[in-house]
PyMOL Python script that loads the backbone (N, CA, C, O; Angstrom):
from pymol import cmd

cmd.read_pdbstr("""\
ATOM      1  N   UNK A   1       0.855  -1.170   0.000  1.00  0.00           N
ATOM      2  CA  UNK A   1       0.000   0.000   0.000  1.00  0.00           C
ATOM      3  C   UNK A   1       0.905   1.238   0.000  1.00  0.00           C
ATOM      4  O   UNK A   1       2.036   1.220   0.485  1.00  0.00           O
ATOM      5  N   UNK A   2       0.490   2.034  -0.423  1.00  0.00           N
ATOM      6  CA  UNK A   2       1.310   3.215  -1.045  1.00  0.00           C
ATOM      7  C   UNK A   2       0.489   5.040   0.076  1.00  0.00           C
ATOM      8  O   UNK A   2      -0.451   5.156   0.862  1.00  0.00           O
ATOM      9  N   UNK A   3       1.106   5.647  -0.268  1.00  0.00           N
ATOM     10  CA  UNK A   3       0.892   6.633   0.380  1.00  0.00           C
ATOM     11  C   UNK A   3      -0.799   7.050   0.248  1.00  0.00           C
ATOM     12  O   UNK A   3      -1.712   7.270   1.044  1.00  0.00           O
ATOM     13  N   UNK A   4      -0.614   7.015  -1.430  1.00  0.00           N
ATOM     14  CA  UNK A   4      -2.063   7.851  -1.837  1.00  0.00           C
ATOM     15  C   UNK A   4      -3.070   7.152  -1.779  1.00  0.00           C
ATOM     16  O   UNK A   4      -4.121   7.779  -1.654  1.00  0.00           O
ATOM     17  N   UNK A   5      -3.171   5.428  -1.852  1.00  0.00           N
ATOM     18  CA  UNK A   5      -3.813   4.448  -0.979  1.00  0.00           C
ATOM     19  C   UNK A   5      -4.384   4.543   0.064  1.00  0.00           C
ATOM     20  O   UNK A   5      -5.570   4.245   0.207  1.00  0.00           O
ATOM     21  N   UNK A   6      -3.621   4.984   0.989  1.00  0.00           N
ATOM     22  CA  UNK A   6      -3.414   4.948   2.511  1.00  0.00           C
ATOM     23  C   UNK A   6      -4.531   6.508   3.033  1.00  0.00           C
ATOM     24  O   UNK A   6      -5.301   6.645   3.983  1.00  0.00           O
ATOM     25  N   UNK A   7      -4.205   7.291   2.103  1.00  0.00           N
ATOM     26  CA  UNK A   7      -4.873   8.406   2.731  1.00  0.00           C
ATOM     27  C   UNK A   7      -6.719   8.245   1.633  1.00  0.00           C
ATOM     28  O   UNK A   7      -7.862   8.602   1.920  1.00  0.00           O
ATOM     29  N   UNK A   8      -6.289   7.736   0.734  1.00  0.00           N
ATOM     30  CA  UNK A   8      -8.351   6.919  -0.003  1.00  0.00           C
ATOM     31  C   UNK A   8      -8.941   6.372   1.175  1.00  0.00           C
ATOM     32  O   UNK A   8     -10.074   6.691   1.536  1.00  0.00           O
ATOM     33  N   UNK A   9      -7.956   5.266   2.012  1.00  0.00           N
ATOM     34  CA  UNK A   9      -8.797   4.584   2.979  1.00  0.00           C
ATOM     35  C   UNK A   9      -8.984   5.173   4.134  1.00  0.00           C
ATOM     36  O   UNK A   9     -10.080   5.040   4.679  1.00  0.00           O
ATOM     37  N   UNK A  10      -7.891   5.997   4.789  1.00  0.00           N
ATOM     38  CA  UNK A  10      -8.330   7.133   5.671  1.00  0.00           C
ATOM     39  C   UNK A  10      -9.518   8.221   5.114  1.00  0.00           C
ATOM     40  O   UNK A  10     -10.167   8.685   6.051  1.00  0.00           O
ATOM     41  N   UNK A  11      -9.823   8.590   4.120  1.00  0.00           N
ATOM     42  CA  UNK A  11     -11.156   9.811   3.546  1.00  0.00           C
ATOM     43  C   UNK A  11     -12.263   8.346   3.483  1.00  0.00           C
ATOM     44  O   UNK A  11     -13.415   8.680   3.761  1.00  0.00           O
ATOM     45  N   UNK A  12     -12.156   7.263   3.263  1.00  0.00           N
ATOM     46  CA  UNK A  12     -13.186   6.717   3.415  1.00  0.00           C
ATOM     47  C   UNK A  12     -13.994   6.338   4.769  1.00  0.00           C
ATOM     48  O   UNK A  12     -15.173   6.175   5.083  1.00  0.00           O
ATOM     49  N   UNK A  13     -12.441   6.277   5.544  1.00  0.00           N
ATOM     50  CA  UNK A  13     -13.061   6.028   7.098  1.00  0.00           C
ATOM     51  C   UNK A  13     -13.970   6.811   7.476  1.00  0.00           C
ATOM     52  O   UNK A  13     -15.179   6.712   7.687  1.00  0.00           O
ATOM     53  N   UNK A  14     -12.771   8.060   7.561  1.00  0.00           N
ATOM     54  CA  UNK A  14     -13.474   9.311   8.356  1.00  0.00           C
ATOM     55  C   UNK A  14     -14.910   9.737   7.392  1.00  0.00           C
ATOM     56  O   UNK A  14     -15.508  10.699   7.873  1.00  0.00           O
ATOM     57  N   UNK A  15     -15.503   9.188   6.180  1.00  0.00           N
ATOM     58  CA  UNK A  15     -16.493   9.246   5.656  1.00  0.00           C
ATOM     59  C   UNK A  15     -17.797   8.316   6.255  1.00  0.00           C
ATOM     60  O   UNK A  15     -18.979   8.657   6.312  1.00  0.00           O
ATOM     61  N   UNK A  16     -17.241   7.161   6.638  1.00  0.00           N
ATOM     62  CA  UNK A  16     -18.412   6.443   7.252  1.00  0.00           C
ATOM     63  C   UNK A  16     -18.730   6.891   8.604  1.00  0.00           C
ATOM     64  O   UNK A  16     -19.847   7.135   9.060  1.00  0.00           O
ATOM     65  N   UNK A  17     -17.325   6.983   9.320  1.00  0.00           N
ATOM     66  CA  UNK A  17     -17.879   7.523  10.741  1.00  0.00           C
ATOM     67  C   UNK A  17     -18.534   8.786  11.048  1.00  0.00           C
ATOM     68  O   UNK A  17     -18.960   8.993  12.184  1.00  0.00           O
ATOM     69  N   UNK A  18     -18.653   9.703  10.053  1.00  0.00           N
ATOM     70  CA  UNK A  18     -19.052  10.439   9.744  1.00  0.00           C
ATOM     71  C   UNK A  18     -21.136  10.399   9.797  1.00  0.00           C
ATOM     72  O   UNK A  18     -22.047  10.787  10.528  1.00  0.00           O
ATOM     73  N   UNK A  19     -20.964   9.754   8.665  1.00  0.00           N
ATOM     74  CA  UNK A  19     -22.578   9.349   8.777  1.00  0.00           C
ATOM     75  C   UNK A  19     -22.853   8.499   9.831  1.00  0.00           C
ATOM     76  O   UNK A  19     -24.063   8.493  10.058  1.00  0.00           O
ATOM     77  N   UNK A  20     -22.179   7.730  10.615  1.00  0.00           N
ATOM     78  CA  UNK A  20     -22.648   6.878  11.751  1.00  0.00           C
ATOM     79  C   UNK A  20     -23.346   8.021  12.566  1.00  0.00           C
ATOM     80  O   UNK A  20     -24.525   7.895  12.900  1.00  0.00           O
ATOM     81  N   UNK A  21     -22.400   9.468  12.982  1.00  0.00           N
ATOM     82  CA  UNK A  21     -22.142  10.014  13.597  1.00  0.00           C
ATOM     83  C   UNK A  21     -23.632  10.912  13.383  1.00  0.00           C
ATOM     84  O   UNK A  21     -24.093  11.466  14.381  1.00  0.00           O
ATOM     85  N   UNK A  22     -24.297  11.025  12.175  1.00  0.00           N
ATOM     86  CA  UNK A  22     -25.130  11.914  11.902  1.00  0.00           C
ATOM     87  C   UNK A  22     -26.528  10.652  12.003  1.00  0.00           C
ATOM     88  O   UNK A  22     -27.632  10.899  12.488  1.00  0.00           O
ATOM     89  N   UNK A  23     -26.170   9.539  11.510  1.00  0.00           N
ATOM     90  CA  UNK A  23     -27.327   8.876  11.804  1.00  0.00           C
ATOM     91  C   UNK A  23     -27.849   8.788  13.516  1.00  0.00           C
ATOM     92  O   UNK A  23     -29.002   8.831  13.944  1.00  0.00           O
ATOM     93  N   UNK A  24     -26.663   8.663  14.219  1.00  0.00           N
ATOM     94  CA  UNK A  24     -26.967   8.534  15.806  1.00  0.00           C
ATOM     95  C   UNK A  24     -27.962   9.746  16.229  1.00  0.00           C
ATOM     96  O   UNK A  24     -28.931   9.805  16.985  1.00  0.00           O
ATOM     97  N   UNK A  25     -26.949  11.166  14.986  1.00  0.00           N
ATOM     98  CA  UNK A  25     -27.941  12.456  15.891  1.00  0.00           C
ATOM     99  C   UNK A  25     -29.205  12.499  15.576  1.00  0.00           C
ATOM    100  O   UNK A  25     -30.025  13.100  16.270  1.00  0.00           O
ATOM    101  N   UNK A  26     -29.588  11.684  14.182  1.00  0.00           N
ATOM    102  CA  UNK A  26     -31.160  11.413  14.049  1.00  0.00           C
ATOM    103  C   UNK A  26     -31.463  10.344  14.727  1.00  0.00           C
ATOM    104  O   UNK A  26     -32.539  10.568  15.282  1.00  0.00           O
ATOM    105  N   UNK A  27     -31.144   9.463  14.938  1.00  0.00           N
ATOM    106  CA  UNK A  27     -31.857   8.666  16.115  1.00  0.00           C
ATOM    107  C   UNK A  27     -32.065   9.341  17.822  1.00  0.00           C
ATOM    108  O   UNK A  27     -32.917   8.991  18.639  1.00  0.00           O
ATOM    109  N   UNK A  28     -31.136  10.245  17.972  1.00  0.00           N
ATOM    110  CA  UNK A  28     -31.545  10.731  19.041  1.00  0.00           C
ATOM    111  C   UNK A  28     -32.702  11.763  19.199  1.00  0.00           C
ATOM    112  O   UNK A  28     -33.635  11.864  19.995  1.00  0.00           O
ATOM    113  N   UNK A  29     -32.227  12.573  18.004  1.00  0.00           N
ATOM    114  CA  UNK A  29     -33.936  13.442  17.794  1.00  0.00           C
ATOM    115  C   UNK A  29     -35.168  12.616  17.913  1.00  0.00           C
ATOM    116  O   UNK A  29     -36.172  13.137  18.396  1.00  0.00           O
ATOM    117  N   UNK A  30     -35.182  11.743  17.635  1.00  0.00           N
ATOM    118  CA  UNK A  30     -36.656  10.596  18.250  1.00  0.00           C
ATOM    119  C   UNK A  30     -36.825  10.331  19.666  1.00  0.00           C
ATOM    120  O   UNK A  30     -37.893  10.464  20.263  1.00  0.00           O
ATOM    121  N   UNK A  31     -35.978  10.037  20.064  1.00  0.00           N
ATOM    122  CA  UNK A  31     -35.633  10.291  21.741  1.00  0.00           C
ATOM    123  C   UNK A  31     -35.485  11.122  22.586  1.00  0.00           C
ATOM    124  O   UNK A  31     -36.058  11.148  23.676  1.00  0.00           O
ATOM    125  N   UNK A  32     -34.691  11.896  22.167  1.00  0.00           N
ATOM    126  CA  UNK A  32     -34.580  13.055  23.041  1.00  0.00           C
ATOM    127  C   UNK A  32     -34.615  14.506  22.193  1.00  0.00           C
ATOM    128  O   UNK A  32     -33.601  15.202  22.235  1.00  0.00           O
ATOM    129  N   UNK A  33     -36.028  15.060  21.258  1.00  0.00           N
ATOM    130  CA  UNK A  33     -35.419  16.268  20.300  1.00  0.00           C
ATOM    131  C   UNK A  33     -34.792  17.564  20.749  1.00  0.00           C
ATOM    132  O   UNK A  33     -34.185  18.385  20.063  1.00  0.00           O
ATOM    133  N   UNK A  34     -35.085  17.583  22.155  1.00  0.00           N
ATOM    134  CA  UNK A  34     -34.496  18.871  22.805  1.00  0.00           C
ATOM    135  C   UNK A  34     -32.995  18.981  22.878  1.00  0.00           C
ATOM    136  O   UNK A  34     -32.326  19.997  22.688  1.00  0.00           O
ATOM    137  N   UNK A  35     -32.612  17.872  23.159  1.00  0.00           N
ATOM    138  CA  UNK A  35     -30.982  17.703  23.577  1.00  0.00           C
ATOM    139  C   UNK A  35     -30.654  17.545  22.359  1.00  0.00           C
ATOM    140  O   UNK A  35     -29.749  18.334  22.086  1.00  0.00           O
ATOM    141  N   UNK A  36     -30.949  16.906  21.484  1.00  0.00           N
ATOM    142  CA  UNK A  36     -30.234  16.522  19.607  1.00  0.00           C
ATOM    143  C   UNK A  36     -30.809  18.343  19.395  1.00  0.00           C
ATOM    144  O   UNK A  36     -29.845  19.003  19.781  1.00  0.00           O
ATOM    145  N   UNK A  37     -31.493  18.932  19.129  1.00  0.00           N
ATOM    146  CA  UNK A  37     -31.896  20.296  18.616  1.00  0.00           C
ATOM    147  C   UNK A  37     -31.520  21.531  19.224  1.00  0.00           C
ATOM    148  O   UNK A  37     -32.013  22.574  18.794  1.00  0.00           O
ATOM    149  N   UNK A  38     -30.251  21.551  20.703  1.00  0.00           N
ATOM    150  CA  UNK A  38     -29.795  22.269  21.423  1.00  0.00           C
ATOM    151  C   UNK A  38     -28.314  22.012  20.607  1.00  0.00           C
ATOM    152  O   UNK A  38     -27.488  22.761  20.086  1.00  0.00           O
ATOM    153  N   UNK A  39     -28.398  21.034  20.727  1.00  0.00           N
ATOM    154  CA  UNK A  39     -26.631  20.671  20.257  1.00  0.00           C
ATOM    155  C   UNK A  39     -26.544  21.366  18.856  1.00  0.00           C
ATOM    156  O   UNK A  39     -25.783  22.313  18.654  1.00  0.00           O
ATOM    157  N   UNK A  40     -27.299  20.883  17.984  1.00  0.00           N
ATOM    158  CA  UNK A  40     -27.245  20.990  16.784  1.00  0.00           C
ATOM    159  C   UNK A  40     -27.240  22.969  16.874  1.00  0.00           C
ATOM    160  O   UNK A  40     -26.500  23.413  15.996  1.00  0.00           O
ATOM    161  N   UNK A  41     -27.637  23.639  17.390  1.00  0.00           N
ATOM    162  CA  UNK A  41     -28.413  25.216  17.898  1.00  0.00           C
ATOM    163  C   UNK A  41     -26.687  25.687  18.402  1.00  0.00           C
ATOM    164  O   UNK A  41     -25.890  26.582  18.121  1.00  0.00           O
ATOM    165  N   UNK A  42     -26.727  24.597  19.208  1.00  0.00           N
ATOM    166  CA  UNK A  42     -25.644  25.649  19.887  1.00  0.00           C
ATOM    167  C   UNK A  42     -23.878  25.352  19.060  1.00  0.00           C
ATOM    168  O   UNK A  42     -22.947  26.144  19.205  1.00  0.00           O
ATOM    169  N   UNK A  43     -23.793  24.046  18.228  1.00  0.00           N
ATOM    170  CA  UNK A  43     -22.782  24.234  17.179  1.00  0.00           C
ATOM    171  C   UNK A  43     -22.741  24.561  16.426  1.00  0.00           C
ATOM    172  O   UNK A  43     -21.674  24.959  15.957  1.00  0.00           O
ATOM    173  N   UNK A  44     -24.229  24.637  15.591  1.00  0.00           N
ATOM    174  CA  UNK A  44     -24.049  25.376  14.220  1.00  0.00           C
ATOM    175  C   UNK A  44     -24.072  24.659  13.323  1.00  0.00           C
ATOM    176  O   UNK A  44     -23.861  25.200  12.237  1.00  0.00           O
ATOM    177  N   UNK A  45     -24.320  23.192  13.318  1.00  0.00           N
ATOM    178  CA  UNK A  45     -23.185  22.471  12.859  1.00  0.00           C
ATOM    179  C   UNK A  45     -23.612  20.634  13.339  1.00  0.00           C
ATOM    180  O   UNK A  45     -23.321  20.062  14.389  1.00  0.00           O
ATOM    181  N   UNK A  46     -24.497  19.994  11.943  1.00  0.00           N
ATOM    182  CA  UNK A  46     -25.356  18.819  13.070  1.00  0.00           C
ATOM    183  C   UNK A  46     -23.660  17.761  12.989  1.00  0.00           C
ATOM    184  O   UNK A  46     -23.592  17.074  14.008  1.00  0.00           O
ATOM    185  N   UNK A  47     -22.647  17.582  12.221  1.00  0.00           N
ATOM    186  CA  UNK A  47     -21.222  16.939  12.399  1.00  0.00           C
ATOM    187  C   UNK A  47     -20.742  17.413  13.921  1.00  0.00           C
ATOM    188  O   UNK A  47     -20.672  16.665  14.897  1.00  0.00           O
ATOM    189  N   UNK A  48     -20.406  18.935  13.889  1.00  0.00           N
ATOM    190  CA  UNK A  48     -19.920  19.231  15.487  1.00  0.00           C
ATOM    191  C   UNK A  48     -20.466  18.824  16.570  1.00  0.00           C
ATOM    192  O   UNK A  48     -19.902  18.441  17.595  1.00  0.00           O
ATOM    193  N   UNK A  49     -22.295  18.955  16.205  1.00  0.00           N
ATOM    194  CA  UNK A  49     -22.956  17.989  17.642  1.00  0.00           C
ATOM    195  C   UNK A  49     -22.764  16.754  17.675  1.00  0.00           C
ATOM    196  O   UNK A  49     -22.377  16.137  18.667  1.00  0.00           O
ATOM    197  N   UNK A  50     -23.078  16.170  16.327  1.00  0.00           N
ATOM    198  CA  UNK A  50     -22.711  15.190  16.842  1.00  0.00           C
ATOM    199  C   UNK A  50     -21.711  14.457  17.108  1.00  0.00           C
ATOM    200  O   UNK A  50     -22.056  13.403  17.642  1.00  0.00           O
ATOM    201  N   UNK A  51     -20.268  14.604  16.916  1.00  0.00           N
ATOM    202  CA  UNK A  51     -19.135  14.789  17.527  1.00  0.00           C
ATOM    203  C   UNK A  51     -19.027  15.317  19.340  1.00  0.00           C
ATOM    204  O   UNK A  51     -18.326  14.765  20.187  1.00  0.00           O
ATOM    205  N   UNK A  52     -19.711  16.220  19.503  1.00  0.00           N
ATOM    206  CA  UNK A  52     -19.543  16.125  20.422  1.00  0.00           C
ATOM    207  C   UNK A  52     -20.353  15.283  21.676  1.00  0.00           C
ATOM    208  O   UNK A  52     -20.016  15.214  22.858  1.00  0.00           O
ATOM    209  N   UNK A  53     -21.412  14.732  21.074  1.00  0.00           N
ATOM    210  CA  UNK A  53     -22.170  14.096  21.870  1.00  0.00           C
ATOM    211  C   UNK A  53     -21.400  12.937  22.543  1.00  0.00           C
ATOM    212  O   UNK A  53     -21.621  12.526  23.681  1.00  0.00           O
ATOM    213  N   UNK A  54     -20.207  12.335  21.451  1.00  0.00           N
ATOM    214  CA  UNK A  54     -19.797  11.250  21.726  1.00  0.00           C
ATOM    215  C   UNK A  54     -18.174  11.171  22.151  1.00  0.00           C
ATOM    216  O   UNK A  54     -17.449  10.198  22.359  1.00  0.00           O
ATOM    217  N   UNK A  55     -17.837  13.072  22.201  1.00  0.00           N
ATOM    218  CA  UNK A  55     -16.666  13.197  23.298  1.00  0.00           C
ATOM    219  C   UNK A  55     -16.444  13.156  24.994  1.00  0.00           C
ATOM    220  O   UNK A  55     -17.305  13.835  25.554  1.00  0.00           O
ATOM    221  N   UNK A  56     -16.053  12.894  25.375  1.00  0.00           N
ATOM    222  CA  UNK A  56     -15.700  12.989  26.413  1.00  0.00           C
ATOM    223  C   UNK A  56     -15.812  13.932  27.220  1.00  0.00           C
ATOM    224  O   UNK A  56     -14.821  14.598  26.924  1.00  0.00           O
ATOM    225  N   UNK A  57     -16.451  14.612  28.253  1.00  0.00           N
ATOM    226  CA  UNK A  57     -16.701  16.127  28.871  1.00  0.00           C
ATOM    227  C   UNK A  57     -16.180  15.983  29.998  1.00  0.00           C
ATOM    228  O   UNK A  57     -16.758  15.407  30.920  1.00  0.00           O
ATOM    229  N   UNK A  58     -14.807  16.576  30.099  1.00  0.00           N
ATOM    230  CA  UNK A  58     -14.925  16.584  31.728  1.00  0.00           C
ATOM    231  C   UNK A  58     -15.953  16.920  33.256  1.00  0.00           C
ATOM    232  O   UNK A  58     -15.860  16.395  34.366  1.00  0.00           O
ATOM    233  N   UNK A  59     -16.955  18.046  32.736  1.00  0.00           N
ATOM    234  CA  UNK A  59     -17.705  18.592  33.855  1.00  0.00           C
ATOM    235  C   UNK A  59     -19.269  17.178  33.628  1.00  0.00           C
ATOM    236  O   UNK A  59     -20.386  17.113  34.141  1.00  0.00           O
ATOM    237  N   UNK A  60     -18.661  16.445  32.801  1.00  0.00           N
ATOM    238  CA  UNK A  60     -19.962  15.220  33.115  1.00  0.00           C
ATOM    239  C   UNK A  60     -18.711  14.087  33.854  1.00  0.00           C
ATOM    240  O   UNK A  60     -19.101  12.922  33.932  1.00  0.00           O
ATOM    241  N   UNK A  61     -18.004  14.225  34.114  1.00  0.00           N
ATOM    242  CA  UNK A  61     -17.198  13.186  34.799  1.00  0.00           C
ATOM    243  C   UNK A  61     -16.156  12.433  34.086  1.00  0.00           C
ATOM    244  O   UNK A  61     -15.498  11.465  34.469  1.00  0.00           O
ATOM    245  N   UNK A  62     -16.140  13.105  32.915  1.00  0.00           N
ATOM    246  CA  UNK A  62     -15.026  12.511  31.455  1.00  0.00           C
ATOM    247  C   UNK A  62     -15.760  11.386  31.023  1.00  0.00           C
ATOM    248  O   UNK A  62     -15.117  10.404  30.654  1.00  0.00           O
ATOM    249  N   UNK A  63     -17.532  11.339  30.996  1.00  0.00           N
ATOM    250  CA  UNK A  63     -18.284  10.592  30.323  1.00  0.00           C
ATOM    251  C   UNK A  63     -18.861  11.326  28.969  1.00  0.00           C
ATOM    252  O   UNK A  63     -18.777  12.547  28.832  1.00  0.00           O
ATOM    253  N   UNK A  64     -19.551  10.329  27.825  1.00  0.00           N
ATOM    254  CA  UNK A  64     -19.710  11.418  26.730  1.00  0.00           C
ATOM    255  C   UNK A  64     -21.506  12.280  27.206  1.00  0.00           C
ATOM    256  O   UNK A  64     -22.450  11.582  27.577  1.00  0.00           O
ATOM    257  N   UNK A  65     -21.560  13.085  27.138  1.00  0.00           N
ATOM    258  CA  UNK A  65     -22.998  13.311  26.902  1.00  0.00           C
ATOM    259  C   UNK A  65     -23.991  12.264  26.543  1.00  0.00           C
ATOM    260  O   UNK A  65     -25.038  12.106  27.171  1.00  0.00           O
ATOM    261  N   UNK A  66     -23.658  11.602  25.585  1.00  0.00           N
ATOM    262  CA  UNK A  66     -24.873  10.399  25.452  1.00  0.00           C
ATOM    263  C   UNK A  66     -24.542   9.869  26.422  1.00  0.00           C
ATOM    264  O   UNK A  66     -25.508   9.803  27.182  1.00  0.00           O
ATOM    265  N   UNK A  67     -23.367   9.284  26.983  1.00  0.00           N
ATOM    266  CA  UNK A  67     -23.270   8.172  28.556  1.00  0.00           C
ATOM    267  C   UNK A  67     -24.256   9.310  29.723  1.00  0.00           C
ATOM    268  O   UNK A  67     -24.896   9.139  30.761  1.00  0.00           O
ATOM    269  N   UNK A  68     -24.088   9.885  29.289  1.00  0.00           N
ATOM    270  CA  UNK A  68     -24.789  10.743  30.364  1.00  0.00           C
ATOM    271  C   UNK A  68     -26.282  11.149  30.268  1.00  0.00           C
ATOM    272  O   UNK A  68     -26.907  11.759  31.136  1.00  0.00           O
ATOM    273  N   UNK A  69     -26.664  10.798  29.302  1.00  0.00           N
ATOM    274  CA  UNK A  69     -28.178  10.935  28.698  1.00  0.00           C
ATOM    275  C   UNK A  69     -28.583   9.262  29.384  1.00  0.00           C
ATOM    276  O   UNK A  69     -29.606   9.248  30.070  1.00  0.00           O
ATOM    277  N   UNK A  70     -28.131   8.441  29.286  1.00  0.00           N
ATOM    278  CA  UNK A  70     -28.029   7.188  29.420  1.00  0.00           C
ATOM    279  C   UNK A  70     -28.087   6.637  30.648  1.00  0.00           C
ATOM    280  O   UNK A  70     -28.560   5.517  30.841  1.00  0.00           O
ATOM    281  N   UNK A  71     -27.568   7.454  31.649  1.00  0.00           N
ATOM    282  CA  UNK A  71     -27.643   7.612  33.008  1.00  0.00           C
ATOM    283  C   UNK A  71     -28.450   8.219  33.404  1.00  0.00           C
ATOM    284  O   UNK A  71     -28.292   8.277  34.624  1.00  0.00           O
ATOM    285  N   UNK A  72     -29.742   9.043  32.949  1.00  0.00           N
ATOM    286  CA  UNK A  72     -30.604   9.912  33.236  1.00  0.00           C
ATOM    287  C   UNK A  72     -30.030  11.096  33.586  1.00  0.00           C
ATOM    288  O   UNK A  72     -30.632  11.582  34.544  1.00  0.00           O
ATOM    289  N   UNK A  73     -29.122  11.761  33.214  1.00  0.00           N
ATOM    290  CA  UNK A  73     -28.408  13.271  33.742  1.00  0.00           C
ATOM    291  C   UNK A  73     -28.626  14.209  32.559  1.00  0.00           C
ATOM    292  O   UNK A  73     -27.748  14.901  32.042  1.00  0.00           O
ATOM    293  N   UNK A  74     -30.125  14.134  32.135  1.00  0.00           N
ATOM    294  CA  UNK A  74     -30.200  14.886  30.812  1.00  0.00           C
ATOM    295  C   UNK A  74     -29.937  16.453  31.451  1.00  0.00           C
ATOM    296  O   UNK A  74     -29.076  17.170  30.941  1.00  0.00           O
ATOM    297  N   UNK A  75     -30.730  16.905  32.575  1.00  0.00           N
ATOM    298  CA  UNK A  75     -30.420  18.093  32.557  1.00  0.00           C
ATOM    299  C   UNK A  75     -29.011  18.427  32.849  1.00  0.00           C
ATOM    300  O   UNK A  75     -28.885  19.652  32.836  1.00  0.00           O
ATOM    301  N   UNK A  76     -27.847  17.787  33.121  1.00  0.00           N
ATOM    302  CA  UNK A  76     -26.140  17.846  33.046  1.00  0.00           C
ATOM    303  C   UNK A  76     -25.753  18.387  31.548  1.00  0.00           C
ATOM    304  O   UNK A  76     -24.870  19.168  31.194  1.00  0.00           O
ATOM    305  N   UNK A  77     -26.823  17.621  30.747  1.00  0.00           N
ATOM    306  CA  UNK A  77     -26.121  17.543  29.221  1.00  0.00           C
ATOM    307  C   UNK A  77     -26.418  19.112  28.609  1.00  0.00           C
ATOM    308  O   UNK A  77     -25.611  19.923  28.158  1.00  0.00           O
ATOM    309  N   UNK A  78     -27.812  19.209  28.765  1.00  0.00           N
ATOM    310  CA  UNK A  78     -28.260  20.527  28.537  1.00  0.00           C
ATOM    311  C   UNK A  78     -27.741  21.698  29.352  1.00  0.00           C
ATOM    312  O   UNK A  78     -27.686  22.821  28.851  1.00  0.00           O
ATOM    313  N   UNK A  79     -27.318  21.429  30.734  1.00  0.00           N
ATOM    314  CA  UNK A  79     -26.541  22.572  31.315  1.00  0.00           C
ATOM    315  C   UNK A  79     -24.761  23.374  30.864  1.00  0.00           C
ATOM    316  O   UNK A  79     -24.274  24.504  30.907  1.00  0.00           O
ATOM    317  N   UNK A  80     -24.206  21.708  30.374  1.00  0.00           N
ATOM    318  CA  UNK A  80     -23.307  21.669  29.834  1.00  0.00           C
ATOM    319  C   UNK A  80     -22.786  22.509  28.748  1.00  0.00           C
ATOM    320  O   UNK A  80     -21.798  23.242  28.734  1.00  0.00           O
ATOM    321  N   UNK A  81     -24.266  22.066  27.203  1.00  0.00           N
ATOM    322  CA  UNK A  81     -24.801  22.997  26.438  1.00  0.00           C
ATOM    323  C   UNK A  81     -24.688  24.468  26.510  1.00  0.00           C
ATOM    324  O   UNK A  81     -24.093  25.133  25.661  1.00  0.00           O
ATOM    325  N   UNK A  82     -25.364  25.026  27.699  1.00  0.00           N
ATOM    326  CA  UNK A  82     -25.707  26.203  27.660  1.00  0.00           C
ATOM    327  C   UNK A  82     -24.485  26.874  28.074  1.00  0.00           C
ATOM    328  O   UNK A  82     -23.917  27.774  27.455  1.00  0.00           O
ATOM    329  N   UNK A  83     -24.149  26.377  29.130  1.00  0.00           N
ATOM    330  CA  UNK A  83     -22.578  26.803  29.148  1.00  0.00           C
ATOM    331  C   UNK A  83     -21.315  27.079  28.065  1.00  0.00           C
ATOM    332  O   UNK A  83     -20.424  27.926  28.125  1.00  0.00           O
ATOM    333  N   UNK A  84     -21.570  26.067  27.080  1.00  0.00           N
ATOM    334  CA  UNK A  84     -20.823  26.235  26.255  1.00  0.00           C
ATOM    335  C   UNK A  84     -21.217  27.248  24.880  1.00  0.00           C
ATOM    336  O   UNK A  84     -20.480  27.604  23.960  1.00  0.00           O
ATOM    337  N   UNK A  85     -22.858  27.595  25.162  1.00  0.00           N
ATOM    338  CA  UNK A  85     -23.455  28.779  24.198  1.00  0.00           C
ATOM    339  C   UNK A  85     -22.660  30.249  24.889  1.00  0.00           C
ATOM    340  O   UNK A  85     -22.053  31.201  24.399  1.00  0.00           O
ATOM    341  N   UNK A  86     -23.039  29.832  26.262  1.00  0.00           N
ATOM    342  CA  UNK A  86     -22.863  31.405  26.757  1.00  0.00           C
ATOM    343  C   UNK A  86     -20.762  31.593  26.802  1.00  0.00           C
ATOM    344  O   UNK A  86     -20.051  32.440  27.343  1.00  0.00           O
ATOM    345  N   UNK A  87     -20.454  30.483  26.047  1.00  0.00           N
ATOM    346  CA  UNK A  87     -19.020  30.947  26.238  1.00  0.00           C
ATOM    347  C   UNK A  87     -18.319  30.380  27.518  1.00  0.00           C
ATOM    348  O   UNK A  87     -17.100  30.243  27.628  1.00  0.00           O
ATOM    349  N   UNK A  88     -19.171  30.096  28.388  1.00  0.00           N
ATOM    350  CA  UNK A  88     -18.315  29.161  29.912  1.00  0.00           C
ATOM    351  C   UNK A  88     -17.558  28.275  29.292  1.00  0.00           C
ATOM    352  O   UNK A  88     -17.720  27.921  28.124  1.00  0.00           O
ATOM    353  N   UNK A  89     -16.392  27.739  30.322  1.00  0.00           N
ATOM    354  CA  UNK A  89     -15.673  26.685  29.985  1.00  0.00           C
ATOM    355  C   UNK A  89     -16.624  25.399  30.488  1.00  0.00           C
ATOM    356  O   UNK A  89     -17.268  25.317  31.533  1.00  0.00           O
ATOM    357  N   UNK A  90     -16.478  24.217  29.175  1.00  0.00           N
ATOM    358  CA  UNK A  90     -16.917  23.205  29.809  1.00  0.00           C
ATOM    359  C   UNK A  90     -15.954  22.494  30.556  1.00  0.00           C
ATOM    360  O   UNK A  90     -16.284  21.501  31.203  1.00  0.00           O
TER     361      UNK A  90
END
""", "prot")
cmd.dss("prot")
cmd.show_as("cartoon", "prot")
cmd.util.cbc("prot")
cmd.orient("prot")
């Protein structure tokens, strides 16, 4: 495998995880549309939410937001949110 190989199968990766990433945020809009329609509001951006749904937050305990939706700490996730609209550090 060759360089320019190597970076086809890297743009393909980061292409599927990509849509995984956007299919999850429509499955969560069925579940939860406030928290999928805050995220999406407060990034700009339905890739950045949903990216971030499935990072790591320190002020949720270095769990992702969905682990934390998952645990019932929706209002954590949404506080989190707003914090990060109004510019607070998360």
């Amino acid at each position: 495998m060759n360089v320019k190989e190597l970076a086809w199968h890297a743009e393909i990766h980061q292409f599927r995880h990509e849509c995984t990433l956007l299919k999850m945020l429509d499955s969560l809009r069925g579940i939860d549309p406030k928290v999928a329609e805050r995220a999406v509001y407060v990034f700009d951006d339905k890739a950045d939410a949903a990216h971030w749904l499935t990072k790591p937050i320190l002020t949720l305990g270095g769990i992702t937001p969905l682990q934390a939706l998952a645990e019932g700490r929706r209002e954590d996730v949404l506080w989190v949110l707003n914090e990060i609209f109004y510019g607070l550090p998360e």
